[in-house]
C-alpha positions as CSV (number, residue, x, y, z in Angstrom):
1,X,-28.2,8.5,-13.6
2,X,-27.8,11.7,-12.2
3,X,-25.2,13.0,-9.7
4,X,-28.2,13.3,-7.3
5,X,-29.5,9.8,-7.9
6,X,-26.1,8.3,-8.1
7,X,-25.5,9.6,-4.2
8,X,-28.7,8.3,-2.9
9,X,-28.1,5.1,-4.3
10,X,-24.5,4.7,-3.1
11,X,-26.1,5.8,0.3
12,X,-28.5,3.4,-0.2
13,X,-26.0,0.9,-0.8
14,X,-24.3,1.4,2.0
15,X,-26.8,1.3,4.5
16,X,-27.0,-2.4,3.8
17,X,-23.3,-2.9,4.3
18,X,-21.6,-5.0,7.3
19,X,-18.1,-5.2,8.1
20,X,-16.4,-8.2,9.5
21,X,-13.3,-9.9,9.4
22,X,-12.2,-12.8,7.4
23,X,-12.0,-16.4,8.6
24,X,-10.9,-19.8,7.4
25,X,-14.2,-20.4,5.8
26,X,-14.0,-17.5,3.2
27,X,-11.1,-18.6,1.5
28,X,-12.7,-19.9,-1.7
29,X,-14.7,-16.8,-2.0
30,X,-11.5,-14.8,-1.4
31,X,-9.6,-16.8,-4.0
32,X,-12.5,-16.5,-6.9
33,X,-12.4,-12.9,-6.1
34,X,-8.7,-12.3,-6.1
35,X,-8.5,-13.6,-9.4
36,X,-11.7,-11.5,-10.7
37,X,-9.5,-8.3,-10.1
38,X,-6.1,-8.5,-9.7
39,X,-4.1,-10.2,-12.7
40,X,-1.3,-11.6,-10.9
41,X,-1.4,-15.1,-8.3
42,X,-1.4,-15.2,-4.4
43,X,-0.1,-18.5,-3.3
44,X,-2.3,-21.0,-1.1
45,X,-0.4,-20.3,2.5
46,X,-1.5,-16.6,1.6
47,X,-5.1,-16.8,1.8
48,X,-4.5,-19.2,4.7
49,X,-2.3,-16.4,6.7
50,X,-4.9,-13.7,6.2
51,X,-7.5,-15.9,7.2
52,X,-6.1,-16.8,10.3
53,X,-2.9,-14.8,11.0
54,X,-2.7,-11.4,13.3
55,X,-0.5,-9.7,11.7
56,X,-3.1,-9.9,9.3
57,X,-5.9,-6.8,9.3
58,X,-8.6,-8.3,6.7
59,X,-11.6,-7.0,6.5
60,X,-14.3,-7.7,4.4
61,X,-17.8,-5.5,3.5
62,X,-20.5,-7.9,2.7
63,X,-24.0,-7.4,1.8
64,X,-26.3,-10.3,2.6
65,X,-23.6,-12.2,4.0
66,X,-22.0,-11.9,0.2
67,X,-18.6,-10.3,0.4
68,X,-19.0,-7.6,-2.0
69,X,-15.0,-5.8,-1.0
70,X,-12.0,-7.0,1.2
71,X,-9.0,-5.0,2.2
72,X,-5.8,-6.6,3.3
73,X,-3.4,-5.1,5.4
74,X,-0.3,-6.6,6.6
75,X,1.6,-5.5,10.1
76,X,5.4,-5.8,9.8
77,X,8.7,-4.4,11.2
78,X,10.7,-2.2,9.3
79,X,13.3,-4.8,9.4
80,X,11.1,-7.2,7.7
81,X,10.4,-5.1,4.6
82,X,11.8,-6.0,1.1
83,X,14.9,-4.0,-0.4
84,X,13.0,-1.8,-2.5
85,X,10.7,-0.5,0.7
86,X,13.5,-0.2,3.4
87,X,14.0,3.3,2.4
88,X,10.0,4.5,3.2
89,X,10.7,5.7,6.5
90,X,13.2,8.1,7.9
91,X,16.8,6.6,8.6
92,X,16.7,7.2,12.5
93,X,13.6,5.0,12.7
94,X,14.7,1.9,14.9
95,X,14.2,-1.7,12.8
96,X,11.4,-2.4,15.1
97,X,9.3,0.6,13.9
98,X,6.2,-0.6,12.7
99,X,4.6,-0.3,9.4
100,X,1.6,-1.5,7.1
101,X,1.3,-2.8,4.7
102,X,-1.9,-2.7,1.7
103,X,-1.3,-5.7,0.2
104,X,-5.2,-6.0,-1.9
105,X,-8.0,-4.0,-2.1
106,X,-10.8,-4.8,-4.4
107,X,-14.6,-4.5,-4.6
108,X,-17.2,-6.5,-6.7
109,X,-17.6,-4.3,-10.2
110,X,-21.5,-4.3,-9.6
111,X,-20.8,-2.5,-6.0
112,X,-17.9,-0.2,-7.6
113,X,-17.6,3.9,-7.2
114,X,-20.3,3.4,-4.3
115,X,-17.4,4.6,-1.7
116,X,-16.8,0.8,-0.2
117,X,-13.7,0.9,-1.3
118,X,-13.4,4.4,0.5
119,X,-15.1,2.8,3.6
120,X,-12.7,-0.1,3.6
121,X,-9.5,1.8,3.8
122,X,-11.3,4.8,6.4
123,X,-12.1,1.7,8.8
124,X,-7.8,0.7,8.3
125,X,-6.6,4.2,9.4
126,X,-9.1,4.2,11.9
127,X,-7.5,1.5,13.1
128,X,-3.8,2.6,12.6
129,X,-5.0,5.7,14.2
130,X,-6.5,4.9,17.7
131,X,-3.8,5.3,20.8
132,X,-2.7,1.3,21.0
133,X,-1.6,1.7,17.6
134,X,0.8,4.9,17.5
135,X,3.7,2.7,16.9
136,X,3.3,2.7,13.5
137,X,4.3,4.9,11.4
138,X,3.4,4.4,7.6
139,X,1.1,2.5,5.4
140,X,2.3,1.7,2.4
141,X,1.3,-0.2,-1.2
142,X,2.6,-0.9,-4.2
143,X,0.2,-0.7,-7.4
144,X,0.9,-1.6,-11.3
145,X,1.5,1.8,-13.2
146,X,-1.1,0.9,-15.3
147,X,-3.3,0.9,-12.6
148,X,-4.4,4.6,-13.1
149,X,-8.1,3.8,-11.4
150,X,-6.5,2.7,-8.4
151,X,-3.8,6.0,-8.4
152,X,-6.1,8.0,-8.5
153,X,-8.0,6.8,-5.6
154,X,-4.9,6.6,-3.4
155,X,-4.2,10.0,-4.6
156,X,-7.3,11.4,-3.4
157,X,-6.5,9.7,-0.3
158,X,-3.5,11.9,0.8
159,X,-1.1,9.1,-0.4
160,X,2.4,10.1,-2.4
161,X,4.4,8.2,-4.8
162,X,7.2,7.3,-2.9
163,X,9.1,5.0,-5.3
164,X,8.9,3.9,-9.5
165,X,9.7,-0.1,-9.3
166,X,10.5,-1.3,-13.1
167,X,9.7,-4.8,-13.9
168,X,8.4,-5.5,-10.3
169,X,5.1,-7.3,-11.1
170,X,5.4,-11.2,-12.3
171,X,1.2,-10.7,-13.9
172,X,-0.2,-13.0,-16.6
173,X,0.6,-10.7,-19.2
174,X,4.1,-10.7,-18.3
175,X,6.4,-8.3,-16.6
176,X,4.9,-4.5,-15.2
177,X,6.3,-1.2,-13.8
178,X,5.0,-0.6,-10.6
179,X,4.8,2.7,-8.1
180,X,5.4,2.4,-4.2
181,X,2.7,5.2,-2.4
182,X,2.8,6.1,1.1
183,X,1.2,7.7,3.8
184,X,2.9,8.5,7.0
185,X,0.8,8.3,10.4
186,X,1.4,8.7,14.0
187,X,4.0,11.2,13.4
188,X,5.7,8.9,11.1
189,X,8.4,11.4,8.8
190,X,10.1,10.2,5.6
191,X,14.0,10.2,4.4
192,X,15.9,13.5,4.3
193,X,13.4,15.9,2.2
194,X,15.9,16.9,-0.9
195,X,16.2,13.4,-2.0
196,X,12.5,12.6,-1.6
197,X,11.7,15.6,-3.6
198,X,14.3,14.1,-6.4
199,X,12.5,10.8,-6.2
200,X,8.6,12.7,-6.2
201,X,10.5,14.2,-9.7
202,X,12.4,10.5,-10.6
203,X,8.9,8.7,-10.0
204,X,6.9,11.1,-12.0
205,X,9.1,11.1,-15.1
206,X,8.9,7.7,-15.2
207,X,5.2,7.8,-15.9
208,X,5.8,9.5,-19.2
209,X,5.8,6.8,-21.8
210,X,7.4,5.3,-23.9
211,X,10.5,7.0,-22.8
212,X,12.7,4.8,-21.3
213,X,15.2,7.2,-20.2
214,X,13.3,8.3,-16.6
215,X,13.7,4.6,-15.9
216,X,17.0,5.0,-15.5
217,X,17.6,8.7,-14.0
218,X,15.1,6.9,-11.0
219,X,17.3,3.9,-10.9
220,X,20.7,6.2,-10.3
221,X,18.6,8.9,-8.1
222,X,17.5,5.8,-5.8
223,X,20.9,4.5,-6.1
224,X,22.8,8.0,-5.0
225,X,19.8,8.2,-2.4
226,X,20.5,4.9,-0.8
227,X,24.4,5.2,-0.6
228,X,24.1,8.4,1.1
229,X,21.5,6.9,3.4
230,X,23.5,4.2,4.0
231,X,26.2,6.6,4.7
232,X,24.9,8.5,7.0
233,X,24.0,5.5,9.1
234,X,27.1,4.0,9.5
235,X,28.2,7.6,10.6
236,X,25.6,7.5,13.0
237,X,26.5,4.6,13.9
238,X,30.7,5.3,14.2
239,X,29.6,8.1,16.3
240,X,27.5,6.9,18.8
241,X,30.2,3.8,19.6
242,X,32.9,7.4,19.9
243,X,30.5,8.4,22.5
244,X,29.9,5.5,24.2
């Protein structure tokens, strides 16, 4: 097909697209299509909370009442993040800053390289975006290293590796390395800019296989990064009860 053709018919495609949320009832679609793509498991109460749940955004592009894509977002404090994401956002950022989370994105593989996937995350920002939403700051993912389809497309999208996580991902072939990407909204600003540009260079090296050496020049560069930032807080911290 040519590149002509292959537009049209995306357009085409897309013309018969509707976006809606999820409810209750799609769970058993969502769980048959969850394990189509993604080769790890979600537990039950997680297809019940993005169902149901607000702090949920799940959205779904269906064609013929079929869902054919879904993306799931998740809204959380930056108090509520896990260890390995505490250090996404600046250190002067209050714990009640708000940030999102990608926690799945898929599309059918019929309906794939069509732009739903594109349209799916658009409609997200959009969302972040509008002026009842400015309190948050970033979105933010994590993605198997192997992953170099989905990379890519986050790439293209404006996001940056922010983090290499060895070992993260529990899948079903057994342990993978994984990559934290971000994208700061809203005015949202990351940590001090030296030691994100040394992570940018830890995160990269780690890419180069088989050499496990990058593994562990990350490890200690994320290490240094989050003493000093640690540091620096409880300065902040020492000072402001001085001034008080």
């Amino acid at each position: 097909m040519s590149s002509s053709s292959s537009q049209v018919h995306s357009f085409n495609i897309q013309r018969l697209i509707q976006l809606r949320f999820l409810c209750p009832d799609d769970i058993a679609e969502v769980k048959k299509l969850c394990a189509e793509w993604f080769p790890i498991e979600y537990p039950e109460s997680w297809y019940t909370d993005i169902t149901s749940s607000s702090n949920f955004y799940s959205l779904a592009a269906t064609i013929n009442s079929r869902i054919i894509g879904i993306i799931v977002c998740e809204f959380k404090p930056k108090s509520h993040c896990n260890l390995e994401d505490f250090d996404i956002l600046a250190p002067h950022y209050p714990q009640n800053t708000m940030m999102a989370y990608i926690m799945s994105l898929g599309v059918v593989k019929d309906f794939r390289r069509h732009g739903i996937a594109s349209l799916l995350l658009d409609n997200l920002l959009s969302y972040l975006t509008s002026g009842e939403h400015s309190e948050c700051k970033v979105v933010f993912l994590h993605v198997l290293a192997s992953n170099q389809t989905a990379i890519r497309f986050y790439e293209r999208r404006n996001f940056r590796v922010h983090a290499s996580l060895p070992s993260y991902y529990a899948t079903n072939n057994g342990p993978g390395d994984g990559f934290s990407y971000v994208l700061y909204i809203n005015g949202g600003q990351p940590p001090f800019v030296v030691f994100e540009c040394l992570k940018q260079l830890g995160a990269f090296l780690s890419r180069l296989q088989p050499c496990a050496l990058p593994h562990h020049v990350l490890q200690y560069l994320q290490n240094l990064w989050r003493y000093i930032v640690n540091g620096a807080t409880a300065r902040t911290s020492s000072h402001e009860v001085h001034k008080s």
